[in-house]
C-alpha positions as CSV (number, residue, x, y, z in Angstrom):
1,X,125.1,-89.9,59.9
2,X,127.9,-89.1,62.6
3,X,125.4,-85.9,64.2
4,X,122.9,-88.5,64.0
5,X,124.7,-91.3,66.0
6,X,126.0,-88.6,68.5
7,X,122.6,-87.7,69.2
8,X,121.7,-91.2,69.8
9,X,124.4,-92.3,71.8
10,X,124.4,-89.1,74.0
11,X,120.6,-89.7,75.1
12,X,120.8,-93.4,75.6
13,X,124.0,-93.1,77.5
14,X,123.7,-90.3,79.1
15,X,123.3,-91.8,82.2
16,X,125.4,-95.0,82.0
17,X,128.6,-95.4,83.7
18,X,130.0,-96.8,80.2
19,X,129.6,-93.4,78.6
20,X,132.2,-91.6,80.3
21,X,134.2,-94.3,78.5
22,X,133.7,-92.6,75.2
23,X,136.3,-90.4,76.3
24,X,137.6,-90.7,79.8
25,X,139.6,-88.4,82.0
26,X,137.9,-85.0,79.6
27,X,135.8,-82.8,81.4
28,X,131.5,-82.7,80.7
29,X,129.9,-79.3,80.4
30,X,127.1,-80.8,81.8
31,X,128.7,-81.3,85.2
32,X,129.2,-77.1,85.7
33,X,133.3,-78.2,83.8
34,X,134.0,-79.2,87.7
35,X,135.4,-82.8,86.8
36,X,138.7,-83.0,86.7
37,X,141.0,-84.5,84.2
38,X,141.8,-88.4,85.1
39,X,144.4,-89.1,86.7
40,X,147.8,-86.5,88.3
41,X,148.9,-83.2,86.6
42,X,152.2,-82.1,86.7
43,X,151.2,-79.2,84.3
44,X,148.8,-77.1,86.3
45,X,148.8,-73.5,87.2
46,X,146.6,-71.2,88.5
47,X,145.3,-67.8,86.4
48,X,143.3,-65.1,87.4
49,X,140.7,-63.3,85.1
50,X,139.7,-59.6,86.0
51,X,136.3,-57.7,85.5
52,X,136.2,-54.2,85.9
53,X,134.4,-50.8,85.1
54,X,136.7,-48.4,83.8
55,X,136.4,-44.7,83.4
56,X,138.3,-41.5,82.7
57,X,140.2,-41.1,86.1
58,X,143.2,-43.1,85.4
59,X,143.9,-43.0,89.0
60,X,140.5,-44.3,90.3
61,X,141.3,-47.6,87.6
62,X,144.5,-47.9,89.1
63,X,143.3,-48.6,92.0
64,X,140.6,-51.1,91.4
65,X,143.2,-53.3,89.3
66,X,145.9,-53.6,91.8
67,X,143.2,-54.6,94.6
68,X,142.5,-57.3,92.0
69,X,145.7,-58.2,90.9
70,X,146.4,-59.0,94.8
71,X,142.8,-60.9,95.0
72,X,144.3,-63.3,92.7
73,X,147.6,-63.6,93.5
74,X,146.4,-63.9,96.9
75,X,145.0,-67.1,96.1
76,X,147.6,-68.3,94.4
77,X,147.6,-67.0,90.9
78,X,151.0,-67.0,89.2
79,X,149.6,-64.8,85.8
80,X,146.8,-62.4,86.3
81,X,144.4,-61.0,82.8
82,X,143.2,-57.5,82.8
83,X,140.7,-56.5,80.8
84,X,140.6,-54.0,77.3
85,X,141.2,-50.4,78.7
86,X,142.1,-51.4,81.8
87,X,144.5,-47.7,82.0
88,X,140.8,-45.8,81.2
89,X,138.3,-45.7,78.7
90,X,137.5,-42.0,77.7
91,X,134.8,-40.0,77.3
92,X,135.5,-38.8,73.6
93,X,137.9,-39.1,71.7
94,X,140.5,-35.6,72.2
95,X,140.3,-37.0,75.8
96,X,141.5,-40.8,74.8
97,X,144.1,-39.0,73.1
98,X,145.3,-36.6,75.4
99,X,145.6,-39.6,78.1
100,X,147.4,-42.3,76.2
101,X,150.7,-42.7,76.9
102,X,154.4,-44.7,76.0
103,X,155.5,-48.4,77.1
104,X,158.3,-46.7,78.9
105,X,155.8,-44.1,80.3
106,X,154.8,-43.4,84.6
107,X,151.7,-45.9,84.1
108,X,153.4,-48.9,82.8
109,X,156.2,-48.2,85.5
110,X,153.8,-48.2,88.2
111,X,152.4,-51.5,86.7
112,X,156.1,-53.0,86.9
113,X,156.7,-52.7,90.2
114,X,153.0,-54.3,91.2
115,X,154.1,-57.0,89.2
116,X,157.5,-57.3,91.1
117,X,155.7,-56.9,94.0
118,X,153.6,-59.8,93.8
119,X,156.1,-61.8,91.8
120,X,153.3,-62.2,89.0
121,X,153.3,-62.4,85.0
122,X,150.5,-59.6,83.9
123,X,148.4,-60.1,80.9
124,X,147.6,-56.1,80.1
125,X,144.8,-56.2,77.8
126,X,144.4,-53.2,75.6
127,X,146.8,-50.4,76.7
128,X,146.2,-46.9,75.0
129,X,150.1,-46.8,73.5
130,X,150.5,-43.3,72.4
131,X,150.6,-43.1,68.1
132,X,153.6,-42.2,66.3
133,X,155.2,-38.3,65.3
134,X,153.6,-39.5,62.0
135,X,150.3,-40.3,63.5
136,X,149.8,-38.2,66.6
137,X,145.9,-38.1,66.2
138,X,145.5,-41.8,67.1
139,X,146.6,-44.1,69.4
140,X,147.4,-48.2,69.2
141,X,145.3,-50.4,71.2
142,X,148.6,-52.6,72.9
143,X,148.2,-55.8,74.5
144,X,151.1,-55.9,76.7
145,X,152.4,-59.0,78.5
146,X,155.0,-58.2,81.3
147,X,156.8,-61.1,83.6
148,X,157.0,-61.1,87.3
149,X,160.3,-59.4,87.2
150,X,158.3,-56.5,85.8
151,X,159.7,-56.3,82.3
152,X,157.7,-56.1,79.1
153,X,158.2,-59.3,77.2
154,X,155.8,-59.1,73.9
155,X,153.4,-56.5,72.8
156,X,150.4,-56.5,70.3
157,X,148.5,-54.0,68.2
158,X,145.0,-54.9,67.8
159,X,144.6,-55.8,64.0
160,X,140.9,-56.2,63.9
161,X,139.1,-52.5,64.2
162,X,135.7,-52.4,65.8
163,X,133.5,-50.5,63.7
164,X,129.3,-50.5,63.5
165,X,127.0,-47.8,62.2
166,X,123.5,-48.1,62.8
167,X,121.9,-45.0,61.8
168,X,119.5,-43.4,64.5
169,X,121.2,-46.4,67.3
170,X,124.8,-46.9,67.4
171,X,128.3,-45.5,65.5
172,X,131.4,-47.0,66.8
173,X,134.4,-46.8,64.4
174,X,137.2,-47.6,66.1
175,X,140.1,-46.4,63.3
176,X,138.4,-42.8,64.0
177,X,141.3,-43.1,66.9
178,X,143.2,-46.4,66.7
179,X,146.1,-47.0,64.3
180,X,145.9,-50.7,63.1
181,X,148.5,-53.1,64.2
182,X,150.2,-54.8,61.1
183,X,151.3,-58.3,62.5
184,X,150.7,-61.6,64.8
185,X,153.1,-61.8,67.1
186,X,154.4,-65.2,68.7
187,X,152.7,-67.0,71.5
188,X,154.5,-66.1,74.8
189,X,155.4,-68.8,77.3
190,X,154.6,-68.4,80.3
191,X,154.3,-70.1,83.6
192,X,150.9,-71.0,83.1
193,X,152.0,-72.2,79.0
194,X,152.4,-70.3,75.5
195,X,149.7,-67.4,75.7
196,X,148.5,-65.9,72.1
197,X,148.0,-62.6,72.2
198,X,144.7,-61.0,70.6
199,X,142.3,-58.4,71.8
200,X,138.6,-58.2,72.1
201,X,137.1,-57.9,68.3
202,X,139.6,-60.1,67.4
203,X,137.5,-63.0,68.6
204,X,135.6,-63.1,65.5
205,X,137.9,-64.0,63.4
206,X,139.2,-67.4,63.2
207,X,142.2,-67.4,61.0
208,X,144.0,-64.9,63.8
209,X,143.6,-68.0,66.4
210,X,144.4,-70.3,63.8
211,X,147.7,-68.6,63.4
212,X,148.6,-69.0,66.7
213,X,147.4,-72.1,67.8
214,X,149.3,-73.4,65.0
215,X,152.7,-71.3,66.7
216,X,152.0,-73.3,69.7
217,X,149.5,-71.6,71.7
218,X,148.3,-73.3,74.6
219,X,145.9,-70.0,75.5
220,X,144.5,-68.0,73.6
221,X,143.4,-64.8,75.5
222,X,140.8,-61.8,74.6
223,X,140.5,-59.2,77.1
224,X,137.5,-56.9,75.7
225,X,135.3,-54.3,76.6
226,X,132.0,-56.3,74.3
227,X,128.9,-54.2,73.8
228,X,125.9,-54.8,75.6
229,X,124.2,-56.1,73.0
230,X,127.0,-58.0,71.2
231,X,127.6,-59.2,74.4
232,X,124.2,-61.1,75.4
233,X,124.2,-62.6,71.2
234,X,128.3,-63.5,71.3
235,X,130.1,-63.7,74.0
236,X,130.4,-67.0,75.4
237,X,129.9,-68.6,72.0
238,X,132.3,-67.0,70.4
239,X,134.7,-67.9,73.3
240,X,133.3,-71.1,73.2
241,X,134.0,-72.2,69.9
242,X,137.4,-70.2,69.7
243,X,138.6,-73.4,72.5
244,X,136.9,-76.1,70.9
245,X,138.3,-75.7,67.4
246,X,141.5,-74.9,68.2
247,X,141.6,-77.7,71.5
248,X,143.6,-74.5,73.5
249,X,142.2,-72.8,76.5
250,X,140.2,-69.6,76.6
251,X,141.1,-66.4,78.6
252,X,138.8,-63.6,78.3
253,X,139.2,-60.4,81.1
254,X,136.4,-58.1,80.4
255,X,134.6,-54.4,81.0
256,X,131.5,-54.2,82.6
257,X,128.6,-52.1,83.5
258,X,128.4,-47.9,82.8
259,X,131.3,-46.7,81.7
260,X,129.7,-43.3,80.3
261,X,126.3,-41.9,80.0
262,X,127.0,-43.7,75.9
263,X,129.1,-46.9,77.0
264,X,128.3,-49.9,78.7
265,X,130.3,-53.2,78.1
266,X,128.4,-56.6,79.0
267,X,131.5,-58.3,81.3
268,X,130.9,-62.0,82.0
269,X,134.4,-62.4,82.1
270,X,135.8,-65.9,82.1
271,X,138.1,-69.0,81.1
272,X,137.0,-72.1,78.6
273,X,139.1,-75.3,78.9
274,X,140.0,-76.9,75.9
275,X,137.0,-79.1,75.6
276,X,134.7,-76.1,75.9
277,X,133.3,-75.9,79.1
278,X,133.0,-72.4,81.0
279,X,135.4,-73.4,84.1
280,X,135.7,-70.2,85.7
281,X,133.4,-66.8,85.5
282,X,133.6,-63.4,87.2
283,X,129.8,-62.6,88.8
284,X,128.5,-59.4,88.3
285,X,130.2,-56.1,89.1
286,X,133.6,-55.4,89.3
287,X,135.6,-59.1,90.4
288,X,138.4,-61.7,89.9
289,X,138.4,-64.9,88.8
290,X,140.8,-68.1,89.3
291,X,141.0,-71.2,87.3
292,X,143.5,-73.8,86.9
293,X,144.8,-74.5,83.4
294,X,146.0,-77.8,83.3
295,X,148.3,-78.4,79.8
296,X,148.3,-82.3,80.7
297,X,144.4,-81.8,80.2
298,X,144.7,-79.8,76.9
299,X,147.1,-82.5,75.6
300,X,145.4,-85.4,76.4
301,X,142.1,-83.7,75.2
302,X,144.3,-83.1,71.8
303,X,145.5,-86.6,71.6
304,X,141.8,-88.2,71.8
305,X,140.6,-85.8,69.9
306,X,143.2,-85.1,66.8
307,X,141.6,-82.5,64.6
308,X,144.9,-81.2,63.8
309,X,145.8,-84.3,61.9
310,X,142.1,-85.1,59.9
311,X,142.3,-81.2,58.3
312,X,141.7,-81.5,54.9
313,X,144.6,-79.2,53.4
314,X,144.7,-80.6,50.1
315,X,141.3,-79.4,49.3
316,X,141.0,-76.0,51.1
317,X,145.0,-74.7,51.8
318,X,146.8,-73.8,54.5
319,X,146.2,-70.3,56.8
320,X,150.1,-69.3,56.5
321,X,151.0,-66.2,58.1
322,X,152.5,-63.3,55.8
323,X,156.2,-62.6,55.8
């Protein structure tokens, strides 16, 4: 009966002034997510979501991310996302190998003084962390999140391997060279409010956002490198519902276009405010994005909208993280 009643009162209100009374200040996906909350914001800082095409030359993808890490802070970005193998997607795997290297390596020391130089936090999406002595022949997938003073203040280890086999279309199997991370790690605050750390595949799994929203996460973030074809089925839905169920904002850097003659990733890169609208999106090709998140908006969207508080945990349990 509620879907019912929805329905109803969204087509014969629809264009009444007393509908945006339902509930006022939040932000319509039907406006293009342009409205702004009601009302001043004390809370609100500006973030900047990167596209890009990465390939084997390490130097080359350098480049592109640094022009766009000073495209957003240039307009007034204070944390900047890069996307899932940002460093360089290679062509096979002895080359991914070969290429990966240490936090404390020339790469990530090149990446700490842009980030001192344009006194910006860096979201660093899927880092290719050299493996252990005891694991040489794979790498970890690291999501790295560095402050504007240029020091490394969390890391991640995807958890959730990629891995398809379509006979006669498509094999990806992502542990064939990534070691699995073993653990959730705390959302970070930041300038911008408490970012959960994830990574692309990651985003289709529920209990992982869960998990952090329940830690506090005001963002959840999920820079990726999405298939073509998951891409055009998943993408924004996915991202979609990941804000609306868990009331946080959305951050999702992404790959785009050609990377090899056998890869292409689908981009669309883009942010989701709390109610679910797309506020912010990278157009085609490689590009930055900027989008204010506003925590006074993801409150008050929280307060009139309490799902935390109607979960039925008698009947179906808690998600409680493993110790």
């Amino acid at each position: 009966m509620t879907s019912v009643w929805l329905r109803a009162l969204l087509y014969t209100r629809a264009k009444s002034s007393t509908w945006w009374q339902v509930f006022p200040g939040v932000r319509y996906c039907g406006t293009g997510g342009k409205m702004s909350a009601g009302g001043g914001s004390s809370g609100r800082t500006l973030i900047g979501v990167c596209q890009m095409t990465s390939r084997s030359d390490k130097e080359d993808n350098f480049e592109v991310y640094s022009d766009l890490i000073e495209r957003a802070t240039t307009r007034g970005a204070k944390l900047v996302f890069l996307p899932e193998g940002f460093d360089y997607l290679g062509g096979g795997i002895p080359q991914t190998l070969s290429m990966a290297e240490t936090l404390d390596g020339q790469l990530m020391t090149r990446i700490s003084a842009l980030a001192k130089k344009h006194d910006v936090w860096l979201s660093l999406g899927g880092f290719h962390e050299k493996g252990s002595d005891s694991d040489s022949s794979r790498v970890y997938n690291t999501h790295v999140m560095m402050n504007d003073q240029g020091a490394i203040v969390a890391t991640y280890r995807k958890t959730h391997l990629f891995h398809v086999d379509i006979p006669g279309q498509v094999r990806l199997k992502e542990t064939d060279w990534t070691i699995p991370g073993g653990e959730i790690v705390a959302p970070v605050p930041t300038p911008a409010g408490k970012v959960g750390l994830a990574i692309c595949y990651d985003l289709r799994f529920p209990e992982l956002c869960i998990s952090l929203a329940q830690m506090g996460a005001d963002i959840l973030t999920f820079p990726s490198a999405f298939t073509q074809t998951t891409g055009m089925a998943h993408w924004e839905v996915l991202l979609r519902a990941r804000a609306i169920e868990n009331q946080c904002y959305v951050v999702a850097a992404a790959q785009t276009g050609a990377h090899s003659e056998k890869r292409r990733s689908y981009g669309h890169a883009m942010v989701v405010d709390p109610w679910g609208c797309v506020v912010a999106c990278c157009h085609e090709g490689t590009d930055v994005c900027v989008a204010e998140v506003d925590l006074d908006y993801l409150h008050k969207v929280r307060r009139e909208m309490p799902v935390w508080e109607h979960r039925r945990h008698d009947i179906y349990g808690h998600i409680e993280l493993k110790t």
